[in-house]
KOLKE-191292 format. One line per field, with one value per residue: x negated, y negated, z of N, C-alpha, C, O in turn; residue number from 1. Coordinates in Angstrom, 2 decimals. Atoms other than C-alpha are relative to their C-alpha. Layout:
N
nu [X, ...]
nv [Y, ...]
nw [Z, ...]
cau [X, ...]
cav [Y, ...]
caw [Z, ...]
cu [X, ...]
cv [Y, ...]
cw [Z, ...]
ou [X, ...]
ov [Y, ...]
ow [Z, ...]
k [NUM, ...]
This chain:
165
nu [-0.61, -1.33, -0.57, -0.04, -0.65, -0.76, 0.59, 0.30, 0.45, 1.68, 0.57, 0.13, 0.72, 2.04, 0.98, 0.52, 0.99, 0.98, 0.32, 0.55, 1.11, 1.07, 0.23, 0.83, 1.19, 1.33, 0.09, 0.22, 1.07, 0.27, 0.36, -0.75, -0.31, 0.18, -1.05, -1.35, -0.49, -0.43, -1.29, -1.19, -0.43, -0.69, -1.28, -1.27, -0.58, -0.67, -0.74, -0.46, -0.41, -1.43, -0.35, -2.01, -0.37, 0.52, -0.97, -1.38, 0.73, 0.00, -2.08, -0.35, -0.39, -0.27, -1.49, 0.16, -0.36, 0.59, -0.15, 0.09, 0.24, 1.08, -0.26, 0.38, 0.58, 1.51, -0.13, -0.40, 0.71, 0.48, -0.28, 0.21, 1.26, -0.14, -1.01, -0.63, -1.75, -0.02, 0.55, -0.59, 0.26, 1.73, 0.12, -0.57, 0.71, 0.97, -0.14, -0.20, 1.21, 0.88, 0.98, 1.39, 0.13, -0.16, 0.72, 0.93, -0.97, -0.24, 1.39, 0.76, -1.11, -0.42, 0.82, 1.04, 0.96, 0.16, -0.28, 0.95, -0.62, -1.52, 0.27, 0.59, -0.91, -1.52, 0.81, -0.64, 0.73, -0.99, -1.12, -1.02, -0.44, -0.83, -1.67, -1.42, -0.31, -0.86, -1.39, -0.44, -0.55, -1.01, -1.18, -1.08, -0.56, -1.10, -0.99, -0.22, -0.83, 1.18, 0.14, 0.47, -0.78, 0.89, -0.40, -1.25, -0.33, -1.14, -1.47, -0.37, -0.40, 0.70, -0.10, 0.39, 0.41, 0.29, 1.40, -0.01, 1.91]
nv [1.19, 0.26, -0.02, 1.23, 0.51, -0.56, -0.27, 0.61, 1.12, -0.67, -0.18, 1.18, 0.55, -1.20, 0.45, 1.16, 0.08, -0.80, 1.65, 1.29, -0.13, 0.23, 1.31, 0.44, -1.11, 0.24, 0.28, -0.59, -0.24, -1.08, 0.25, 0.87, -1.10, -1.08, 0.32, -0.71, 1.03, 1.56, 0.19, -0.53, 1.56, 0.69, -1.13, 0.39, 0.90, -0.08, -0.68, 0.84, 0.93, -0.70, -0.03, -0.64, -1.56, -1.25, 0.36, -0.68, -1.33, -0.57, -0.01, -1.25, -1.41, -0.02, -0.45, -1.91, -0.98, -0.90, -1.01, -1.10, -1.09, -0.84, -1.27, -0.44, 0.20, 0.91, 1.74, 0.03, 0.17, 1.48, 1.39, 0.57, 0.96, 1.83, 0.94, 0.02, 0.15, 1.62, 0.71, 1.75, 1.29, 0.35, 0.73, 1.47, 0.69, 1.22, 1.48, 1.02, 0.09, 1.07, -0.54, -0.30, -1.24, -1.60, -0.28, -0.35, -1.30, -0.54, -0.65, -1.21, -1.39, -0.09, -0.04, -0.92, 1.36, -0.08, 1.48, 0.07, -0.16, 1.03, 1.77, 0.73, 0.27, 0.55, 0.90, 0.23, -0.51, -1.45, -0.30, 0.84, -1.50, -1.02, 0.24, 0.08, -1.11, -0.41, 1.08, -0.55, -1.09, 0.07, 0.21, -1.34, -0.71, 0.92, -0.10, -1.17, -0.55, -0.75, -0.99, -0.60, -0.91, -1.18, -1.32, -0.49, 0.24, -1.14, 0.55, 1.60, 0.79, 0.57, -0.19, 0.66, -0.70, 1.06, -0.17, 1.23, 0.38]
nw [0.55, 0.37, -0.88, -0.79, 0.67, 0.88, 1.12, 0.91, -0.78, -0.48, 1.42, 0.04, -1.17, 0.28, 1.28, -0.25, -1.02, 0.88, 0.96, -0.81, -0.12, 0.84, 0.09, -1.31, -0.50, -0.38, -1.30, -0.55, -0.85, -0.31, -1.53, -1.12, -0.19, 1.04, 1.35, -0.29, -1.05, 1.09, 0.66, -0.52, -0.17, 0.83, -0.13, -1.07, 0.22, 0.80, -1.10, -0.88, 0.84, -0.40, -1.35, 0.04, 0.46, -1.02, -1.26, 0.46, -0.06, -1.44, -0.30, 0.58, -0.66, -0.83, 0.53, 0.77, -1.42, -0.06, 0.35, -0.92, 0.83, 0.00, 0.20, -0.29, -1.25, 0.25, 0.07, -1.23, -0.16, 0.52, -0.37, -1.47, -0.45, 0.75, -0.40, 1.43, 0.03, -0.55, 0.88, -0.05, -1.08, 0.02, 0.70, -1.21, -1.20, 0.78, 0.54, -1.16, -0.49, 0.81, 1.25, -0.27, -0.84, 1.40, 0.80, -0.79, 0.01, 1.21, 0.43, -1.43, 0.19, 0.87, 0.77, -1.01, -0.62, -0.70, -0.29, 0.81, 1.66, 0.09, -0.35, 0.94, 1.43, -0.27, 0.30, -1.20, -1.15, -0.03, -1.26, 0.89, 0.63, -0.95, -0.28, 1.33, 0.23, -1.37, -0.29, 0.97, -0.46, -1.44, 0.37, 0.97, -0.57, -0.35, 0.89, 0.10, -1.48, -0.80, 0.07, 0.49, 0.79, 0.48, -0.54, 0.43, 1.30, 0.15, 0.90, 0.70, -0.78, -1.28, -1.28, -1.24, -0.87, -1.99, 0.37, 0.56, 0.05]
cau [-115.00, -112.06, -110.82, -110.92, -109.25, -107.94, -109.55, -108.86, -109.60, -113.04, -114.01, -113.74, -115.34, -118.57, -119.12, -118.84, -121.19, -123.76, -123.39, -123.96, -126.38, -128.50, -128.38, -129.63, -132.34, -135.06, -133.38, -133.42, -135.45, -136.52, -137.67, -134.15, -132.95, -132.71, -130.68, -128.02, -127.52, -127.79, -125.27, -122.59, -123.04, -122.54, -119.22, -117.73, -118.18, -116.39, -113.84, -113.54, -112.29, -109.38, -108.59, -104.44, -104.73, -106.45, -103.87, -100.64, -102.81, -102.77, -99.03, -98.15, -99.46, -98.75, -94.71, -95.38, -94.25, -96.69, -97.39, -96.08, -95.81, -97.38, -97.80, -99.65, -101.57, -105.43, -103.31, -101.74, -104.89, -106.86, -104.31, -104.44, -108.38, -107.35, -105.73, -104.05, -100.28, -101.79, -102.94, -99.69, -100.41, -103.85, -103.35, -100.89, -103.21, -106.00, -104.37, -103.74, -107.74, -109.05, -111.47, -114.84, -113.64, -112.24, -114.80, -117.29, -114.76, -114.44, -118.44, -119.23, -116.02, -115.78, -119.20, -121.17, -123.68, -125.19, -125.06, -128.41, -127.18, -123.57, -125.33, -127.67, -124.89, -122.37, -125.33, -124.53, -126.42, -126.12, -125.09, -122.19, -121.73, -121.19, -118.43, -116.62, -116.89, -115.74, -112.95, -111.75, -111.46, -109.71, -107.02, -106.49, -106.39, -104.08, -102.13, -101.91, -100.30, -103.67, -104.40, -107.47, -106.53, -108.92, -107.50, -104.40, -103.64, -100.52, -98.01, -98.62, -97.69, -100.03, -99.78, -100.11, -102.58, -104.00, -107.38, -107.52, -111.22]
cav [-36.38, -34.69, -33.65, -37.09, -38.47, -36.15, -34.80, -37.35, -40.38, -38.75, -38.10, -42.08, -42.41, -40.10, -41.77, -45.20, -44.42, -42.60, -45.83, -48.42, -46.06, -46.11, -50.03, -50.30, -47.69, -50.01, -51.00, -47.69, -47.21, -44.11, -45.10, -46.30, -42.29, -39.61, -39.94, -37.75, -40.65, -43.88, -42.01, -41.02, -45.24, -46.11, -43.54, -45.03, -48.24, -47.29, -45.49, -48.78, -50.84, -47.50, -47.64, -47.83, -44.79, -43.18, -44.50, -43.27, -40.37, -39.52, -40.21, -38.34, -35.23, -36.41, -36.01, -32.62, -29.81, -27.15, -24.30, -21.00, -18.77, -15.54, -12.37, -10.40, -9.37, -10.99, -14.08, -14.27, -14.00, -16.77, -18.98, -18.49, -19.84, -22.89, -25.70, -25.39, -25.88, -29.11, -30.71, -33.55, -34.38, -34.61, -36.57, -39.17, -38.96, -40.44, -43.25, -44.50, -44.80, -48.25, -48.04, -48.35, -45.24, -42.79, -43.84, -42.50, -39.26, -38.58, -38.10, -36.46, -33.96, -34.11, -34.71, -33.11, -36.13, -36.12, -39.26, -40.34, -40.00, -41.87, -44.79, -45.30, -44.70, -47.00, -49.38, -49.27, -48.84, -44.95, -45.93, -47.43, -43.96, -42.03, -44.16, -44.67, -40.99, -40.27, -43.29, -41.39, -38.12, -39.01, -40.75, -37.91, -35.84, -38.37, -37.97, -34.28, -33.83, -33.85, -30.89, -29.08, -28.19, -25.45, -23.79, -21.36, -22.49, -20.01, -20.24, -23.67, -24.83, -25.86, -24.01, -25.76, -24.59, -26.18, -25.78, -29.80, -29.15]
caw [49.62, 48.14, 51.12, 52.47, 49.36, 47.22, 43.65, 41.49, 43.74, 45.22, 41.20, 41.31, 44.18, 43.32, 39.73, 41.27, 44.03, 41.77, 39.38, 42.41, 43.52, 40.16, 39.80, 43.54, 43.15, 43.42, 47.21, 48.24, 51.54, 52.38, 56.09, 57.10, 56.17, 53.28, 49.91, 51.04, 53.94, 51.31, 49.03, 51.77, 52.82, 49.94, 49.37, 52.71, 51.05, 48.07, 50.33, 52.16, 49.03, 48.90, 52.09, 51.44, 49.07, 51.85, 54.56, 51.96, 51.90, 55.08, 55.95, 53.48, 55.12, 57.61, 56.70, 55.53, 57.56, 58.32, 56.11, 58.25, 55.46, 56.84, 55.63, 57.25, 60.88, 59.10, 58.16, 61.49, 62.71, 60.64, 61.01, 64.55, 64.46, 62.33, 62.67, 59.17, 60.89, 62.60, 59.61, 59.22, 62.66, 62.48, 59.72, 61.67, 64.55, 61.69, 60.21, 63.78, 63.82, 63.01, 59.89, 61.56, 63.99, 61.08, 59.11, 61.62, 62.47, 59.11, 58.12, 61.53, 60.52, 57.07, 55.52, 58.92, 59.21, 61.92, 64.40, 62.84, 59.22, 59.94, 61.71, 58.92, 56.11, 57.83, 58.47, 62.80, 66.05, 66.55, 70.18, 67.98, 66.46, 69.33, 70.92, 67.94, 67.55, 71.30, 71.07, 67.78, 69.17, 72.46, 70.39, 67.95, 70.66, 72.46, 69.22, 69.38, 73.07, 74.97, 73.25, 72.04, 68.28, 67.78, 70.74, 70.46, 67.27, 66.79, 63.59, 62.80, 66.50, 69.69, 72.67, 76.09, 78.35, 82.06, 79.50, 77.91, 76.87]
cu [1.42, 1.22, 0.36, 0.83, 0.88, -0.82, -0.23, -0.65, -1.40, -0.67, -0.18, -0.81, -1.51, -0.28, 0.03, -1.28, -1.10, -0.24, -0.20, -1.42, -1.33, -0.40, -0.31, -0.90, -0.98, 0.34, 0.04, -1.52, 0.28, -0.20, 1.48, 1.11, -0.23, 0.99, 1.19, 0.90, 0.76, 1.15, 1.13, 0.26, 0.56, 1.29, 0.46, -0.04, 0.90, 1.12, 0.66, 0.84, 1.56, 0.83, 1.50, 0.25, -0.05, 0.81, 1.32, -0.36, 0.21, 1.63, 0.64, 0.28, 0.24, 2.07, 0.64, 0.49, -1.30, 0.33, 0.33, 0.49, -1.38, -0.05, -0.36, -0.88, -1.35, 0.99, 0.43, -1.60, -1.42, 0.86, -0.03, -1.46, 0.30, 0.85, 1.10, 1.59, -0.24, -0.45, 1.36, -0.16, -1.08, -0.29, 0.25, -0.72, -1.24, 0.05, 0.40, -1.23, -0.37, -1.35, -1.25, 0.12, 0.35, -1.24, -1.10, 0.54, -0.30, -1.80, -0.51, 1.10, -0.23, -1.89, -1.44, -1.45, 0.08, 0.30, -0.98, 0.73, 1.28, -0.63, -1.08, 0.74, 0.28, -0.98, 0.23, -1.16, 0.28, 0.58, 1.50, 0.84, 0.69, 1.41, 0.64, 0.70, 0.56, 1.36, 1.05, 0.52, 0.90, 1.27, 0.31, 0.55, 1.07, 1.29, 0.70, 0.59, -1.38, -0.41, -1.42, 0.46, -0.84, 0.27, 1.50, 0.23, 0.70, 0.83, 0.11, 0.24, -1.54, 0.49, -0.38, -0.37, -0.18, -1.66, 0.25, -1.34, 0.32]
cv [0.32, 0.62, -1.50, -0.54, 0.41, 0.04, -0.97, -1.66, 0.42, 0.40, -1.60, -0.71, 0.27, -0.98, -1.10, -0.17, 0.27, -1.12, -0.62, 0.67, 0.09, -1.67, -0.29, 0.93, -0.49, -0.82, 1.26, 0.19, 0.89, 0.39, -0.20, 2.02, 0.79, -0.22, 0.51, -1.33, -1.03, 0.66, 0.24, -2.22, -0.14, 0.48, -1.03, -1.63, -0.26, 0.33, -1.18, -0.78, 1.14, 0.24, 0.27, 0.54, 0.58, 0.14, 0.84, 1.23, 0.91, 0.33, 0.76, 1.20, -0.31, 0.45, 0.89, 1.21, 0.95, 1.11, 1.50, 1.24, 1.41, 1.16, 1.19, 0.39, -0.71, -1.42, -0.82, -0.58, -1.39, -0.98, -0.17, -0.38, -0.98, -0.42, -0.53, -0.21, -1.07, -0.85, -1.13, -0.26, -0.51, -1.28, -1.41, -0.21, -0.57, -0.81, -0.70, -0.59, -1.47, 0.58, 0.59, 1.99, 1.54, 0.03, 1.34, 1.45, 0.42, 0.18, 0.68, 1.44, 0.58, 0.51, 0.86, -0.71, 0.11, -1.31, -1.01, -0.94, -0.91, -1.40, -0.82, 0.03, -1.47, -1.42, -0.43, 0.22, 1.44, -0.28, -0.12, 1.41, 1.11, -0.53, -0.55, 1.45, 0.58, -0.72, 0.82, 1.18, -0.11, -0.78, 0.77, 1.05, -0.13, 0.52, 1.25, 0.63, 0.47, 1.36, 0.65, 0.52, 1.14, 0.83, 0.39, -0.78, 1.27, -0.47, -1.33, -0.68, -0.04, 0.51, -0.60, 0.86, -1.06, -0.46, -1.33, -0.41, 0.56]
cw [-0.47, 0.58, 0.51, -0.90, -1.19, -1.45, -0.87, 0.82, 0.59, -1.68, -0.28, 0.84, -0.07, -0.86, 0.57, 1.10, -0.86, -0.98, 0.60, -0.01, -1.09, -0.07, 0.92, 0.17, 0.77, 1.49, 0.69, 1.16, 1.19, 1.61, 0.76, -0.13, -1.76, -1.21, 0.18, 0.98, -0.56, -0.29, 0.77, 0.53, -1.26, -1.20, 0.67, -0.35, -0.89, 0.18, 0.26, -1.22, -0.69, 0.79, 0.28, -0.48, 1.04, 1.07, -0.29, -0.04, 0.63, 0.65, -0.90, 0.04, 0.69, 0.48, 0.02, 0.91, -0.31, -0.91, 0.47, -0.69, 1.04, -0.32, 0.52, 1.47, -0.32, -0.25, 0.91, 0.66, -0.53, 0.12, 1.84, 0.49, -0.61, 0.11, -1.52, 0.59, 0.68, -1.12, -0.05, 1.25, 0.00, -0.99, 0.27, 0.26, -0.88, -0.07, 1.04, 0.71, -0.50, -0.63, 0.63, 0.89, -0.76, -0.81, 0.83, 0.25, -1.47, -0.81, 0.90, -0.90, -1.49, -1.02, 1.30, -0.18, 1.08, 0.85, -0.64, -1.43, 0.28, 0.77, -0.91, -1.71, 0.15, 0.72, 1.97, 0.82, -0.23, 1.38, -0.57, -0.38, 1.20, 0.89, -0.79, 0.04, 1.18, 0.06, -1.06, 0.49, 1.26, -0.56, -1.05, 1.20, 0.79, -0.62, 0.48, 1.72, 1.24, 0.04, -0.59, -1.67, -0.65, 0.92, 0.21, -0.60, -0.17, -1.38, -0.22, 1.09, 0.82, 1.13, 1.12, 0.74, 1.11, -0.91, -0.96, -0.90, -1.71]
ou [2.33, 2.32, 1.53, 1.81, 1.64, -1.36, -1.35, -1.59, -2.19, -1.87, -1.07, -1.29, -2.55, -1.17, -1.16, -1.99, -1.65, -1.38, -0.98, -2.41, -2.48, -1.59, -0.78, -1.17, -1.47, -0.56, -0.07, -2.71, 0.99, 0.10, 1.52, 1.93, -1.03, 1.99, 2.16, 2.08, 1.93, 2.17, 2.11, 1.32, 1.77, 1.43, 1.05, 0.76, 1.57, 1.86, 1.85, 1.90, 2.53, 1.90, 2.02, 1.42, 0.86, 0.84, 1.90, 0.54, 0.48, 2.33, 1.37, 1.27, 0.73, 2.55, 1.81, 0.39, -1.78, 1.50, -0.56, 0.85, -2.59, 0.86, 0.42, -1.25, -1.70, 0.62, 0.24, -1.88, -2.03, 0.40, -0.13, -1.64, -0.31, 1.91, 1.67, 2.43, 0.77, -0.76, 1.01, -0.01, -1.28, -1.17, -0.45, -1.27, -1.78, -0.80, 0.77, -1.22, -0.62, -2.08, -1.62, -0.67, -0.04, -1.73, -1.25, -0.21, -1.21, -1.80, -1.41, 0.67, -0.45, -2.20, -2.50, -2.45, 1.17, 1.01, -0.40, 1.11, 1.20, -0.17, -1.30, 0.37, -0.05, -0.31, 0.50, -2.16, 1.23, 1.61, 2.29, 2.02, 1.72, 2.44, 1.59, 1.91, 1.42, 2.33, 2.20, 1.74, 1.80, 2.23, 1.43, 1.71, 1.85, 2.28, 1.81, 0.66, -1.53, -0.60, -1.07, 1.16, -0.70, -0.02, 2.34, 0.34, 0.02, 1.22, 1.16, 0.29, -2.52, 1.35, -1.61, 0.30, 0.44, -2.41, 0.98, -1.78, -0.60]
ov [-0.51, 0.77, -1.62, -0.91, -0.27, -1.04, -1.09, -2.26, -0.47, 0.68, -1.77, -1.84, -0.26, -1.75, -1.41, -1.16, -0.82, -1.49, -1.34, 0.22, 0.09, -1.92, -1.42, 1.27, 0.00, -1.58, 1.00, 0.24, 0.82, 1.45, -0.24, 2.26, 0.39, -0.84, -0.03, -1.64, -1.37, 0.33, 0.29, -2.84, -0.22, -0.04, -1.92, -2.34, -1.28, -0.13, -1.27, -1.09, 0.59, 0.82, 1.12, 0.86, 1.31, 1.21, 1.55, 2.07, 2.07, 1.28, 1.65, 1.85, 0.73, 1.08, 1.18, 1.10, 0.94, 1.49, 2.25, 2.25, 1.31, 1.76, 2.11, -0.73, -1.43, -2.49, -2.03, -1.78, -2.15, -2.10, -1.16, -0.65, -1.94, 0.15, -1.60, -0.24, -1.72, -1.92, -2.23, -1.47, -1.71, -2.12, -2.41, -1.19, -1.52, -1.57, -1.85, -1.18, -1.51, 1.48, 1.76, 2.93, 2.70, 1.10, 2.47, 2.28, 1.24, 0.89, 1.50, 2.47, 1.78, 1.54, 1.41, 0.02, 0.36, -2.13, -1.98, -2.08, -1.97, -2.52, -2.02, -0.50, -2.31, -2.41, -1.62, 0.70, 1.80, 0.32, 0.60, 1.70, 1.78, 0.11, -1.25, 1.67, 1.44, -0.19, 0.94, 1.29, 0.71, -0.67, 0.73, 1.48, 0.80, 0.96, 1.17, 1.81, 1.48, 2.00, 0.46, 1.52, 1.47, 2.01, -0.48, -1.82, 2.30, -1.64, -1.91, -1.88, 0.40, -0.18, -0.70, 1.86, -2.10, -1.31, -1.00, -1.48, 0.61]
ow [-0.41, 0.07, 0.87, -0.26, -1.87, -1.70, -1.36, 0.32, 0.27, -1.54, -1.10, 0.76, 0.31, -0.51, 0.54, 1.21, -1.04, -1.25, -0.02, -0.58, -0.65, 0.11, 0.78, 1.32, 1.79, 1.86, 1.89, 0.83, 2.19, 2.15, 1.99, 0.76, -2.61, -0.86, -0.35, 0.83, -0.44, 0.33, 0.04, 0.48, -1.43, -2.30, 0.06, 0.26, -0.79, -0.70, -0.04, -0.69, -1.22, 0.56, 1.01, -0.28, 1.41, 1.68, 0.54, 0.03, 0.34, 1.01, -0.47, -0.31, 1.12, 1.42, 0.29, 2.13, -1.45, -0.96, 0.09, -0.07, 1.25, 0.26, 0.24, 1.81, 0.62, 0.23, 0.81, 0.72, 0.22, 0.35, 2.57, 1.67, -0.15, 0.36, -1.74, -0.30, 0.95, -0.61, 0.38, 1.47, 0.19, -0.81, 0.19, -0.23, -0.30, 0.38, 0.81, 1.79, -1.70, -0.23, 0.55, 0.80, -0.65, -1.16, 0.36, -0.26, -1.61, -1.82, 0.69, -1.42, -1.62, -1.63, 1.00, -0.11, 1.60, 0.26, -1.13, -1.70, -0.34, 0.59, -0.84, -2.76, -0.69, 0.99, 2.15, 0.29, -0.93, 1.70, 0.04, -0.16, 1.27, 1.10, -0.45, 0.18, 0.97, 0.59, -0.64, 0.50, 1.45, 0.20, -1.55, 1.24, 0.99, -0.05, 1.02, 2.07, 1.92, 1.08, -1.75, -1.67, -1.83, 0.72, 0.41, 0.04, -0.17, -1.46, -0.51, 0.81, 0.22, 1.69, 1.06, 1.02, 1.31, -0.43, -1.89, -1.32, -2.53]
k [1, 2, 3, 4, 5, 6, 7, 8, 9, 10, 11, 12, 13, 14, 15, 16, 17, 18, 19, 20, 21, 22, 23, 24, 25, 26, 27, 28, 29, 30, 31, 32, 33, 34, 35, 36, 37, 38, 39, 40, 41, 42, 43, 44, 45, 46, 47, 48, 49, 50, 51, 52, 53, 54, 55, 56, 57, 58, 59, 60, 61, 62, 63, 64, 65, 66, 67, 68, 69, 70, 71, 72, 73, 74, 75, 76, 77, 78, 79, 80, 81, 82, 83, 84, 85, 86, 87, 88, 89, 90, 91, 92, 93, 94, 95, 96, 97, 98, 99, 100, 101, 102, 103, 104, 105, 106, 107, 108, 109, 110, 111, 112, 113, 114, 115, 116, 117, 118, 119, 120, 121, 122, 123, 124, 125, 126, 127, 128, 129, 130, 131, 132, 133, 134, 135, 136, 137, 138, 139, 140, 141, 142, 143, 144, 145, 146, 147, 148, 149, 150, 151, 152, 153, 154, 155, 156, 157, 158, 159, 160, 161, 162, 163, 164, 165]
């Protein structure tokens, strides 16, 4: 959550969820998924009513230049498995997601819900779930130069390979 929104806005977001979710206890149902499920729905609805923090949020890093501070051959190395010098694009290529499709991106990525779990948060078909979640990724990756950003990840940049996968 406070990845998705930042510390003090995800501390607003928890106690209001955790407060809906006590005053709707007695609609909790257990059959439609697991408590972890209900409270992440009812997060991305709380989420949904921040939505232009989360947008200035995003643009923000998105702004940002990459961190390429490095010191060393291990930090070299970790940053060359992460995508820590794509993060303002990544961020762009978000807020260019309509809601329903970040939302859906953003608990597969963020909160690691399964398709399951995000189509009974977010209250959807799961067929619903998976091409949101395919439409989402093919326009971040769009964003990002038809690139893979988990592979060669160098210094904060994106290497071009013939490899698009």
């Amino acid at each position: 959550m406070a990845s998705r929104l930042g510390p003090s806005a995800a501390e607003d977001v928890v106690a209001e969820t955790f407060l809906t979710a006590f005053r709707n206890r007695s609609r909790y149902d257990a059959t439609r998924g697991g408590v972890r499920t209900w409270l992440y729905g009812i997060a991305t609805n709380q989420i949904s009513t921040q939505r232009r923090a989360e947008l200035r949020a995003l643009r923000a890093m998105g702004r940002q230049s990459p961190d390429l501070a490095v010191e060393g051959p291990e930090d070299r190395a970790v940053n060359g498995v992460t995508a820590q010098g794509l993060r303002p694009a990544i961020a762009r290529a978000i807020t260019s997601l309509n809601d329903g499709d970040r939302d859906v991106l953003l608990l597969v990525a963020l909160a690691e819900l399964s398709h399951e779990e995000v189509a009974a948060a977010l209250g959807i078909p799961y067929g619903t779930v998976g091409s949101r979640l395919n439409r989402a990724r093919k326009k971040v990756r769009a964003a990002l130069g038809d690139t893979n950003p988990m592979h060669h990840v160098q210094l904060g940049r994106v290497e071009r390979t013939s490899d698009r996968g």
